[in-house]
N, C-alpha and C positions, 0 to 999 in steps of 0.2 A: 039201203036203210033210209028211213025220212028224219025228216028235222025232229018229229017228236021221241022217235026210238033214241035217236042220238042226244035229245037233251036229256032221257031218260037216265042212258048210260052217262053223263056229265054228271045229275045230280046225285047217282050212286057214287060215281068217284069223289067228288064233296064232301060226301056223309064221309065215306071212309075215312077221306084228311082228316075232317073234323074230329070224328073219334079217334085218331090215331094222335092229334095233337091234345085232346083231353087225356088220355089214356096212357101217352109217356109220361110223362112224370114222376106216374106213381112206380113207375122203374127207375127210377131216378137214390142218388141215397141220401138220407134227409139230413138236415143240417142245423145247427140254433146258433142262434148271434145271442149274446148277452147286450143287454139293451141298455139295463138301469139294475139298480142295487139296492133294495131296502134293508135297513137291520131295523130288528123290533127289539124294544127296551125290555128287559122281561125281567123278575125279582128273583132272589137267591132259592132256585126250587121250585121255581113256578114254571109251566109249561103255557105253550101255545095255546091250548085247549082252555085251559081256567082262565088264561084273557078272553080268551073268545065268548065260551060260553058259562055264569056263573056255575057253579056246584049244584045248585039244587037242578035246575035244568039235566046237569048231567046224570042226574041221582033218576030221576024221573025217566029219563031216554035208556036209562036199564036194566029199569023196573018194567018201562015199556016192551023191550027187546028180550027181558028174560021173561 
């Protein structure tokens, strides 16, 4: 074998690691840390949605979809 065959076989062994170290992980099993806590103030029967977005907005976006 010469120096180029052999750095040949080197940089295939490389690649391999290097995929095999991108690639485990995703065998891995996933986890979530709770970080921070928001609560949203919301009125007696009012939803997420109607803070977010006014009614007529919504009125429109199912006029659009229907």
């Amino acid at each position: 074998m010469t120096l180029g065959g052999i750095s040949v076989i080197f940089a295939i062994v490389l690649i391999f690691f290097y995929l095999l170290y991108v690639v485990f992980p995703l065998f891995m099993p996933a986890s979530m840390n709770k970080i921070q806590h928001f609560s949203i103030p919301t009125a007696a029967g009012e939803t997420l949605h109607s803070q977010v977005l006014p009614l007529p907005i919504l009125q429109r976006m199912w006029w659009l979809m229907g």
